[in-house]
ROSE-4610 file (N, C-alpha, C; in Angstrom, 1 decimal, always signed):
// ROSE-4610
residu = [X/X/X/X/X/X/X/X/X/X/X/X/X/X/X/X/X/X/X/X/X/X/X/X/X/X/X/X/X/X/X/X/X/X/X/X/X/X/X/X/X/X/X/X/X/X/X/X/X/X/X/X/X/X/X/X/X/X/X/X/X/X/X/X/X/X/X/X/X/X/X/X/X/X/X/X/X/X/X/X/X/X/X/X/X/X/X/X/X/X/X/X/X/X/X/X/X/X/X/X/X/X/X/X/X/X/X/X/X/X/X/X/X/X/X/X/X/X/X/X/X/X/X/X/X/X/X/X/X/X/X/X/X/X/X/X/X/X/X/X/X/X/X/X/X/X/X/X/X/X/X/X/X/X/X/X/X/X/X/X/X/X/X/X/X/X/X/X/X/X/X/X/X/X/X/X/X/X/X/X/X/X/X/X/X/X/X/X/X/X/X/X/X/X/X/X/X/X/X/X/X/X/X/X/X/X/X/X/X/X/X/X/X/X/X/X/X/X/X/X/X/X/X/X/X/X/X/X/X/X/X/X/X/X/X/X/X/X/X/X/X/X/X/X/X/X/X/X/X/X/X/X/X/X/X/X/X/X/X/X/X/X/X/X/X/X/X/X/X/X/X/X/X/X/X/X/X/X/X/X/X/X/X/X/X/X/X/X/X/X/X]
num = [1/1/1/2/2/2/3/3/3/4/4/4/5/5/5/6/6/6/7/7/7/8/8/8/9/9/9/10/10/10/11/11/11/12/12/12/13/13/13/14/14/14/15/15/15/16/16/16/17/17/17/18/18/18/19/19/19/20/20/20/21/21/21/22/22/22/23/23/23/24/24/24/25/25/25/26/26/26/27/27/27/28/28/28/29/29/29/30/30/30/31/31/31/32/32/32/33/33/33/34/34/34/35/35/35/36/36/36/37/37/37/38/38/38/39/39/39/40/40/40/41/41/41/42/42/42/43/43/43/44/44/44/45/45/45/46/46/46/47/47/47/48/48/48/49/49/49/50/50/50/51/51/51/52/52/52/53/53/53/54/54/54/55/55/55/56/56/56/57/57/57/58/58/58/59/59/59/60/60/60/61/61/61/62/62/62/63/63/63/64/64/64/65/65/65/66/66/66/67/67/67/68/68/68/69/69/69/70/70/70/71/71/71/72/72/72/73/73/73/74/74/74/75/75/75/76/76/76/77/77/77/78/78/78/79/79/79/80/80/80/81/81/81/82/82/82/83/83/83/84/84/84/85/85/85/86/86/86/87/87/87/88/88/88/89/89/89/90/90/90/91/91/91/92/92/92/93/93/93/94/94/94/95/95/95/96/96/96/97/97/97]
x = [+79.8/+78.9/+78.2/+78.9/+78.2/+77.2/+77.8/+76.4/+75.6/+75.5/+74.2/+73.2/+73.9/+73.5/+72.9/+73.5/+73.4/+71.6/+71.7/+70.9/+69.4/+69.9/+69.4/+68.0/+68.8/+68.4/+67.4/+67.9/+67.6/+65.6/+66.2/+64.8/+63.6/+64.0/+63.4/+62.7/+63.5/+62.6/+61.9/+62.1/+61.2/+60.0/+60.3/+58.9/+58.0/+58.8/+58.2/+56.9/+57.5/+57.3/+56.5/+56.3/+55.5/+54.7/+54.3/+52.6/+52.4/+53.6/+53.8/+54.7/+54.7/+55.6/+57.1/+56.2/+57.1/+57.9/+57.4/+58.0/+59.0/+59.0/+59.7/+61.3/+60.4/+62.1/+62.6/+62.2/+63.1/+64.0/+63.5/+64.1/+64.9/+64.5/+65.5/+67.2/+66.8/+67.7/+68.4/+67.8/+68.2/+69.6/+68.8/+69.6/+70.9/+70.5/+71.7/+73.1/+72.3/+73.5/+74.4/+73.6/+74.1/+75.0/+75.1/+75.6/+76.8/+76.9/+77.9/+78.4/+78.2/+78.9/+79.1/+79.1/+79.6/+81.0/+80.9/+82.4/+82.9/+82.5/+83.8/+84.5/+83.5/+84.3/+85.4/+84.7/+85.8/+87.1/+87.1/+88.1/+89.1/+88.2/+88.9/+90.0/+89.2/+90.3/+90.9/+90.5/+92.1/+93.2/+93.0/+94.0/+94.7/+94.1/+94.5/+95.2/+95.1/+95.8/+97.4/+96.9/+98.4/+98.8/+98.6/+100.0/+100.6/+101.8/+102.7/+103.5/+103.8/+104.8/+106.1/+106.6/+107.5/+108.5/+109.9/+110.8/+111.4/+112.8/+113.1/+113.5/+114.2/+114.8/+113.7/+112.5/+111.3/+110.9/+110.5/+109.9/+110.8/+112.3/+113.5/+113.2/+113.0/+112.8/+111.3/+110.3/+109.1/+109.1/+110.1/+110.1/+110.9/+112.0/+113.2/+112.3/+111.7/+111.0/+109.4/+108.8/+107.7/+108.4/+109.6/+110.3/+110.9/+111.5/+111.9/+110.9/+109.7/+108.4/+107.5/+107.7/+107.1/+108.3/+109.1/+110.3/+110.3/+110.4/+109.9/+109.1/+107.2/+106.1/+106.3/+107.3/+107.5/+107.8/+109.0/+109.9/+109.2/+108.8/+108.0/+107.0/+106.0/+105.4/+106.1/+107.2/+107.5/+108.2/+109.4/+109.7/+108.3/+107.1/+106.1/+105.6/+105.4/+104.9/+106.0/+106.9/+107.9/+107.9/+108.4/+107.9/+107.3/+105.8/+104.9/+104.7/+104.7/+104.4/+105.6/+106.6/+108.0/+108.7/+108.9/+109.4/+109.1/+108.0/+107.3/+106.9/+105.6/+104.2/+105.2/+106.3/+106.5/+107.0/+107.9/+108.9/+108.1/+106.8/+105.8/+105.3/+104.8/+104.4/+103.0/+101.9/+101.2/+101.3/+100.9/+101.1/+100.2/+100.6/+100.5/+99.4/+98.2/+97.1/+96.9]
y = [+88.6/+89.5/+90.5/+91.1/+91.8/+91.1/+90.2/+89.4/+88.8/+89.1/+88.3/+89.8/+91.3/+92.5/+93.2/+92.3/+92.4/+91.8/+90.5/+89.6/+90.0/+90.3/+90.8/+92.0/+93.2/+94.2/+93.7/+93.1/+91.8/+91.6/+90.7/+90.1/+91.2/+92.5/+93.3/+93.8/+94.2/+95.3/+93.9/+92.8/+92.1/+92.0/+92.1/+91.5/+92.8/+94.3/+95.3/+94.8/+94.2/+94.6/+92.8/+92.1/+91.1/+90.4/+91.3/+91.5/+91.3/+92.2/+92.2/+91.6/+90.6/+89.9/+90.4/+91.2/+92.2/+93.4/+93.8/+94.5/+93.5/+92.7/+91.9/+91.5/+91.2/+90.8/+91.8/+93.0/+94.4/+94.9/+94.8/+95.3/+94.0/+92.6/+91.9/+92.1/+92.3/+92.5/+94.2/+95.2/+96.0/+95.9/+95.2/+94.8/+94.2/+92.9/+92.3/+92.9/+94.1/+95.0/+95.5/+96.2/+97.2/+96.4/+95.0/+94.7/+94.1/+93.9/+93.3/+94.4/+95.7/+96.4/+97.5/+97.1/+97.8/+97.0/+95.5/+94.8/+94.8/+95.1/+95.9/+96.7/+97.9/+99.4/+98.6/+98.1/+98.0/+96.7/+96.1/+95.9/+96.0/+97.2/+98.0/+99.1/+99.7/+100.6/+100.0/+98.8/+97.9/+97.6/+97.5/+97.2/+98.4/+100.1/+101.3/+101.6/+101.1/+101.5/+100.8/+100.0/+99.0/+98.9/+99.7/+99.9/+101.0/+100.7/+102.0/+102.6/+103.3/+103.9/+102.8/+101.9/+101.5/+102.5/+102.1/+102.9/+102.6/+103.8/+103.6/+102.3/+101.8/+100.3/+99.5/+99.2/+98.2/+98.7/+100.2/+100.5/+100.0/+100.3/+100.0/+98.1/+97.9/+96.4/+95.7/+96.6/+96.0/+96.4/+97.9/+98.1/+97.2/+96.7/+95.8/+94.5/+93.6/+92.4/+92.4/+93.7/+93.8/+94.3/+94.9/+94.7/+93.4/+92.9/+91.3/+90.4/+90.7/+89.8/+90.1/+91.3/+91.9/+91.9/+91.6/+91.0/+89.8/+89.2/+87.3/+86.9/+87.5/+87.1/+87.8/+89.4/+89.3/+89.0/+88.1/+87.4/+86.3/+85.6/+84.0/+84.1/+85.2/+85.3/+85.7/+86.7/+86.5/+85.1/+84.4/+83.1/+82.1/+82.4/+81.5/+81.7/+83.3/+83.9/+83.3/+83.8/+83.7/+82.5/+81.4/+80.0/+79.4/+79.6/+79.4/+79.7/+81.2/+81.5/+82.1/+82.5/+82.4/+81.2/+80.3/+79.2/+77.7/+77.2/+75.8/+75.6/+76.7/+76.5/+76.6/+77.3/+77.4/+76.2/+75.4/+74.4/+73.0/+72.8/+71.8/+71.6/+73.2/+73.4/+74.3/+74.8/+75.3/+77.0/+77.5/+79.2/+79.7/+80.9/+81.6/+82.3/+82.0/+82.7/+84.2]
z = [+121.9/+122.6/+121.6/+120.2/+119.7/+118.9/+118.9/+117.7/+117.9/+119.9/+120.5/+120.0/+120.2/+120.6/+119.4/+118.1/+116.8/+116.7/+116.9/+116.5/+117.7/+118.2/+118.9/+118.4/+117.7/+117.2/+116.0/+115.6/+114.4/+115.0/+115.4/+116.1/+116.6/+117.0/+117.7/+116.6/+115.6/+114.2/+113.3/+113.4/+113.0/+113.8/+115.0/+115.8/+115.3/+115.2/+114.5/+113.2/+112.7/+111.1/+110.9/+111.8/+111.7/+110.6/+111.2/+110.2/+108.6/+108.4/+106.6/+106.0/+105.2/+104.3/+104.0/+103.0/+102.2/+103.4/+103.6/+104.9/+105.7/+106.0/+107.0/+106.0/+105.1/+103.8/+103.6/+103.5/+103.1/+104.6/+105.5/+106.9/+107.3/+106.5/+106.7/+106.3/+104.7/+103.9/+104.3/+104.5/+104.8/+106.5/+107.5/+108.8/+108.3/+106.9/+107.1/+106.3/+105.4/+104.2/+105.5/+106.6/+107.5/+108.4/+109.0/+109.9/+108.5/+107.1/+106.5/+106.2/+105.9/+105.7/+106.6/+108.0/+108.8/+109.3/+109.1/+109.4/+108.3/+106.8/+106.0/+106.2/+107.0/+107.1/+108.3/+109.3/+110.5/+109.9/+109.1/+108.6/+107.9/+107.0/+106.2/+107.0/+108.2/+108.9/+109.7/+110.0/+110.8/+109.9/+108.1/+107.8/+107.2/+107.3/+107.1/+108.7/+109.7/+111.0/+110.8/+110.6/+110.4/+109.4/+108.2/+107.1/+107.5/+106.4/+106.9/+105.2/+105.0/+103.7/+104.0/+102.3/+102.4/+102.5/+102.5/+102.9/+101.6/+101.1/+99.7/+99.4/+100.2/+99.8/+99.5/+100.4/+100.1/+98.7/+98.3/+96.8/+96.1/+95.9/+94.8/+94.6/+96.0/+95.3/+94.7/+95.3/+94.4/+93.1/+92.8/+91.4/+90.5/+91.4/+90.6/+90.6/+91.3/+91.4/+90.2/+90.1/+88.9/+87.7/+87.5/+86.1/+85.8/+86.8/+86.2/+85.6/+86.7/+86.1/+84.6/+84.2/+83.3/+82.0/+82.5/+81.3/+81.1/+82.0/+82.1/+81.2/+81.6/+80.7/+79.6/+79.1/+77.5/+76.8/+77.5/+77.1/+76.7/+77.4/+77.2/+75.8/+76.0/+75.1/+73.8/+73.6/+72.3/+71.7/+72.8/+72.3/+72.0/+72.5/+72.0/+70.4/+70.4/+69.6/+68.3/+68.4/+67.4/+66.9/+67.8/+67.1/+66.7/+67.2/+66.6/+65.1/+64.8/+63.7/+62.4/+63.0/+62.6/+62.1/+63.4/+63.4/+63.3/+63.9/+64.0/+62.4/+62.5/+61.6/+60.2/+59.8/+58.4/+57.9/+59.1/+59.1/+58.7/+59.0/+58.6/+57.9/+57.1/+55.9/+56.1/+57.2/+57.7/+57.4/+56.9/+56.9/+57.9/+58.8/+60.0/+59.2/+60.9/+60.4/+60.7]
């Protein structure tokens, strides 16, 4: 229903602005920013109605679950790092650039 009421409005300020080219693309483009960024905002405050503050336990674990992860990839990366230029490259004969 709104987007007959939408499309609607649509059509009405065009039949306005007829006549002129350029006028008709700008009130186009202007209707269609307003109707796309009017269902941002209303989606945006539906998903501000329905969050809520984790509770301590939920924070302790996203803190404990993004330190594991951020130990993981520095970990990974130094065992890459290391053998690559530490360990691999000297072993072949190749000096680290």
């Amino acid at each position: 229903m709104m987007f007959k009421t939408r499309l609607g409005k649509v059509r009405a300020v065009l039949g306005r602005v007829r006549g002129n080219r350029l006028v008709r693309k700008a009130a186009e483009s202007r209707i269609v920013k307003w109707v796309s960024q009017s269902r941002v905002v209303r989606r945006t405050v539906r998903v501000f109605r329905a969050a809520r503050y984790p509770t301590r336990e939920e924070m302790w674990l996203i803190v404990r679950i993004s330190i594991v992860g951020i130990l993981i990839v520095g970990g990974l990366a130094f065992l890459i790092k290391f053998v690559l230029v530490n360990g691999f490259l000297p072993m072949i004969g190749l000096s680290p650039s």
